[in-house]
C-alpha positions as CSV (number, residue, x, y, z in Angstrom):
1,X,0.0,0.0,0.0
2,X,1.5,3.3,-1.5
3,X,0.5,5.1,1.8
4,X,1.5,2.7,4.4
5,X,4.6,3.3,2.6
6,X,4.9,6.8,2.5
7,X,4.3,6.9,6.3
8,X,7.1,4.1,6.6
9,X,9.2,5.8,5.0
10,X,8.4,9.1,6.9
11,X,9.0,7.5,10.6
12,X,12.4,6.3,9.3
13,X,13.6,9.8,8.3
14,X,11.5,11.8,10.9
15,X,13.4,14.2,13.3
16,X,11.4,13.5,16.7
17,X,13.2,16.2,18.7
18,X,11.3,18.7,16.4
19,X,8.7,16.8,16.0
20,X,7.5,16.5,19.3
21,X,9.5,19.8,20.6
22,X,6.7,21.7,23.3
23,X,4.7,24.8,21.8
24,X,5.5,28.1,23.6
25,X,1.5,27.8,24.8
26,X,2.0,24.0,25.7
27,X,4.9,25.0,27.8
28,X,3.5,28.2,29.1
29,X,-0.2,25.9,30.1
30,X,2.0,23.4,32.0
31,X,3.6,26.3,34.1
32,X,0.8,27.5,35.0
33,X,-0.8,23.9,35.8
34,X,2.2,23.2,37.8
35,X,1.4,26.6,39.7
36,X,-1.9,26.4,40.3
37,X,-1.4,22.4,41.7
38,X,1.5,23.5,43.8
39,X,-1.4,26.3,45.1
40,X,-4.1,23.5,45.7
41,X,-1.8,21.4,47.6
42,X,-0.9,23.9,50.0
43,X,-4.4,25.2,50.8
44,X,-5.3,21.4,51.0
45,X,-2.8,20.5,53.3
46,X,-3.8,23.6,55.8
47,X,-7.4,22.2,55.6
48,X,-6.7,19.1,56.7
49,X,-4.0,20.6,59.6
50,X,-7.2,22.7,60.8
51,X,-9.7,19.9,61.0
52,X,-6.7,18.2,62.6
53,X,-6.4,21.0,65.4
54,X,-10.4,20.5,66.1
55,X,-10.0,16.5,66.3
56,X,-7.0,17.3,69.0
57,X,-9.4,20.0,70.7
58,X,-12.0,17.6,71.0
59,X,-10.2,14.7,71.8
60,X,-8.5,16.9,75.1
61,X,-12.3,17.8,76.2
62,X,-14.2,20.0,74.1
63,X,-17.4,19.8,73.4
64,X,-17.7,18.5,69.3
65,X,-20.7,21.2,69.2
66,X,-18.3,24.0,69.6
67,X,-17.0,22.8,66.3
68,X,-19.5,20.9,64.0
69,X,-20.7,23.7,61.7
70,X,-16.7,25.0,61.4
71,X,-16.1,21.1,60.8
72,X,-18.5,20.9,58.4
73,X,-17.4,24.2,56.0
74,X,-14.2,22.7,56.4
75,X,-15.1,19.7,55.3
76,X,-16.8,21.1,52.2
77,X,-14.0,23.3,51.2
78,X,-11.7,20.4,51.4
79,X,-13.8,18.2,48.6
80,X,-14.2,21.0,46.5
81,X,-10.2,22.0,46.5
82,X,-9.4,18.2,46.0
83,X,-12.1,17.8,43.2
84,X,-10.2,21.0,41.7
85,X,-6.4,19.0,42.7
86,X,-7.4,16.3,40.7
87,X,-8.7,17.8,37.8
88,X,-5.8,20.3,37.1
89,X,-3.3,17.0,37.9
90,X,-4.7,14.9,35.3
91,X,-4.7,18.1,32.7
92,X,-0.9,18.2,34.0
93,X,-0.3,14.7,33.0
94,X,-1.9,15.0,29.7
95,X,-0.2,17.8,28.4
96,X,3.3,16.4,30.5
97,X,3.0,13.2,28.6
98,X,3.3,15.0,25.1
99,X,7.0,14.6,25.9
100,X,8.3,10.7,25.7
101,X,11.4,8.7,26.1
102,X,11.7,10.7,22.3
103,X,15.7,8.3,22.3
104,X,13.9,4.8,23.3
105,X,10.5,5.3,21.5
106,X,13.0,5.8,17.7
107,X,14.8,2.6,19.2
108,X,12.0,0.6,19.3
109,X,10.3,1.8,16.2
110,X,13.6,1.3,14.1
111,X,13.7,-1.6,15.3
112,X,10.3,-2.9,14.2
113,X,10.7,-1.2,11.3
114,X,14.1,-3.5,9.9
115,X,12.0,-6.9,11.5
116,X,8.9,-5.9,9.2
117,X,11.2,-6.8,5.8
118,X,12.4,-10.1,7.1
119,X,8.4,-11.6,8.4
120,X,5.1,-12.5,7.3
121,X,1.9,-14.0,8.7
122,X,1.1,-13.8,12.1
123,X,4.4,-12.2,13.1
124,X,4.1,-9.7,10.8
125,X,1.1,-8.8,11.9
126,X,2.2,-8.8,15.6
127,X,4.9,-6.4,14.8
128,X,2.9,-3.8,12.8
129,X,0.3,-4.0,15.9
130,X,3.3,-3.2,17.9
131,X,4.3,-0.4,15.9
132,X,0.8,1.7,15.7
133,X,1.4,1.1,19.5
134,X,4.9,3.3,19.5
135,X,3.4,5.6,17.2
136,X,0.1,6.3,18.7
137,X,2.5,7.9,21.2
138,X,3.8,10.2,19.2
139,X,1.0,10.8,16.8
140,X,-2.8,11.6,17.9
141,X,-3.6,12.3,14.4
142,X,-3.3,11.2,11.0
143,X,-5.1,13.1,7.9
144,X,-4.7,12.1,4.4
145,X,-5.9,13.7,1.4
146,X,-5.9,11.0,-1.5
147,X,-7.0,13.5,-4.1
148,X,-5.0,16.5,-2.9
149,X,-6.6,19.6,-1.4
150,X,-10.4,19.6,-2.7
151,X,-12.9,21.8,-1.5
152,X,-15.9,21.0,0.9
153,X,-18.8,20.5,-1.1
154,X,-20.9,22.3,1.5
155,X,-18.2,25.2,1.4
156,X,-19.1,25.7,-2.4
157,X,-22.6,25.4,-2.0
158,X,-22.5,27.6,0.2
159,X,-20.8,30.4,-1.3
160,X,-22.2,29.3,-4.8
161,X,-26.1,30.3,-2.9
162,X,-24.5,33.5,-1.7
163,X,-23.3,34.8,-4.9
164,X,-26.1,34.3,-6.3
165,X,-28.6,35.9,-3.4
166,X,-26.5,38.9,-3.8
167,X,-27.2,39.3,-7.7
168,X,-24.7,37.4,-9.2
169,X,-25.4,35.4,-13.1
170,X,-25.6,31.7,-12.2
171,X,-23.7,31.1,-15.0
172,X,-21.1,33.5,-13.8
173,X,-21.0,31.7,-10.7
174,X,-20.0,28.3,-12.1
175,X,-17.4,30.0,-13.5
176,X,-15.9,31.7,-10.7
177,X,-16.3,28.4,-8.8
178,X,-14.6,26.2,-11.4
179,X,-11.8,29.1,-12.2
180,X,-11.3,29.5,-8.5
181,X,-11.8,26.5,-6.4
182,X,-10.5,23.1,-6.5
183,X,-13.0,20.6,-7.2
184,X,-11.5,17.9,-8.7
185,X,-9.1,15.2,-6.6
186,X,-5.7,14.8,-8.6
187,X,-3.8,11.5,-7.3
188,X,-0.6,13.2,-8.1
189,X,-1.3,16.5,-5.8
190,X,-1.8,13.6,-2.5
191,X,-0.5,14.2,0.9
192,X,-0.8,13.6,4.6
193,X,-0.6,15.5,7.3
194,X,0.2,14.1,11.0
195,X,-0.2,16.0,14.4
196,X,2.4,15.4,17.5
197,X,0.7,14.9,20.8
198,X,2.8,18.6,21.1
199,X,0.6,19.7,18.5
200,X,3.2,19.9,16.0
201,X,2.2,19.6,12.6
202,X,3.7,18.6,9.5
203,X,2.7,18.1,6.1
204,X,4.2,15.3,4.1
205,X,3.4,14.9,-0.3
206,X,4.7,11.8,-1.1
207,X,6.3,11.9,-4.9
208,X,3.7,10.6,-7.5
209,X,6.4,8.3,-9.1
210,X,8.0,7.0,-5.8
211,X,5.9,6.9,-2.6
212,X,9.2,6.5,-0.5
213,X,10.7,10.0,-1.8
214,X,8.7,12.5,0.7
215,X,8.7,16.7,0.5
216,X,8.2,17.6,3.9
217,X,6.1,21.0,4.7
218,X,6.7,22.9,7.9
219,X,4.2,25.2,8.6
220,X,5.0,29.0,8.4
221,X,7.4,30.6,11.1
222,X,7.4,33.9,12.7
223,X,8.7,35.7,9.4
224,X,6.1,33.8,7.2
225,X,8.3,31.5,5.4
226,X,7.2,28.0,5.7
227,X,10.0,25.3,5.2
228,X,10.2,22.4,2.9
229,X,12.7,19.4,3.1
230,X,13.1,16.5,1.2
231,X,13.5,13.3,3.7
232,X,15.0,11.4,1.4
233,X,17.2,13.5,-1.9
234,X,19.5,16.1,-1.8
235,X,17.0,19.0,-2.0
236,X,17.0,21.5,1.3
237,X,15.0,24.9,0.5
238,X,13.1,27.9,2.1
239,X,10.1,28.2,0.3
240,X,7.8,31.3,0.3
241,X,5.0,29.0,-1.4
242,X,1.7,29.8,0.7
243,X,0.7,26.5,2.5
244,X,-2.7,25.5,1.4
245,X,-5.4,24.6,4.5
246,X,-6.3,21.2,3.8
247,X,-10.1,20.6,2.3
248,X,-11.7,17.0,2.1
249,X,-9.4,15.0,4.3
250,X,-9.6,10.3,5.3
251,X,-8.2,10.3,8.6
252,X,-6.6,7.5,10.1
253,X,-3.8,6.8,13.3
């Protein structure tokens, strides 16, 4: 299969330190996470020192009445502050585990990848269930675009009905649309895209005539230049080509 190929071939050349490098926001979120947790521990551990001091009060002679409706705010305020604990820990670990073992996850999937050349059968099928595993680390999403980029159908409906509510020809219209839009799939304009659990994102067109040679699109920096490699040939180039947002997409992961 041409695109289990591609993406084959993709994993063996792909630079996982930039792939999976944090965002600025990713990195910024988990400060604050780690902020706000380090917060809710300390006003949860002075809860449970106060209800502490009434237990000792109580247990040296006074009366539990003294205490019960203090008891019972404190009580409160102490599920609703660990309710809030937990729920910003388990954000924390979500976003934490973007970042893996990046060195023994690349072991393990070059690895499988030389064993999947040398079996068949059940093994075969053993390792490449072992492999979505590794990769379902890295990757929480997989686009591909068979056709290239084609617009939504409801996208050009949509616009077709407003140019024509505003007093547009319909016959102009089809025009426009078809001079304009792409609305045709053309096998040799495919790619993929794939998203890092960092929310890094890369866009990969796999040549028409060899599905192992890859152009590799990095979406636009800070100066608007977006950056294309080829994984495999000896082309390296900055590129002021606008990237194209992708249209009708098949995902898969």
């Amino acid at each position: 299969m041409q695109f289990e190929r591609s993406v084959l071939t993709y994993c063996k050349g792909l630079d996982f330190d930039a792939f999976l490098q944090m965002r600025d926001t990713v990195k910024s979120e988990l400060s604050a996470l780690s902020a706000r947790i380090a917060l809710l521990e300390s006003s949860l551990a002075d809860n449970e020192q106060k209800q502490a001091n009434i237990l000792e009060a109580i247990e040296s002679g006074a009366k539990f009445q003294q205490f019960e409706t203090r008891m019972v705010q404190l009580e409160q305020e102490r599920t609703t502050v660990k309710a809030e604990l937990d729920d910003n820990r388990q954000k924390y670990d979500l976003r934490a585990n973007a970042t893996v073992d990046v060195s023994a996850v690349r072991a393990s999937i070059d690895g499988l990848l030389r064993r999947m050349s040398e079996l068949e059968g059940n093994e075969l099928y053993d390792v490449r269930a072992r492999l979505s595993q590794h990769l379902r680390r890295l990757i929480v999403r997989v686009a591909m675009y068979p056709g290239g980029y084609i617009e939504k159908p409801q996208f050009v409906e949509k616009l077709r009905a407003h140019l024509v509510s505003i007093g547009s020809d319909a016959e102009a219209v089809n025009e426009h649309i078809a001079s304009r839009l792409k609305l045709t799939a053309n096998v040799s304009e495919r790619f993929f895209t794939m998203i890092s659990r960092s929310d890094t994102i890369r866009t990969i067109r796999p040549n028409f005539e060899n599905p192992e040679l890859l152009d590799l699109e990095v979406p636009r920096d800070a100066h608007g230049l977006a950056a294309y490699v080829t994984t495999f040939g000896a082309l390296e180039r900055l590129d002021e080509r606008a990237s194209k947002s992708p249209g009708t997409a098949h995902e898969g992961s």
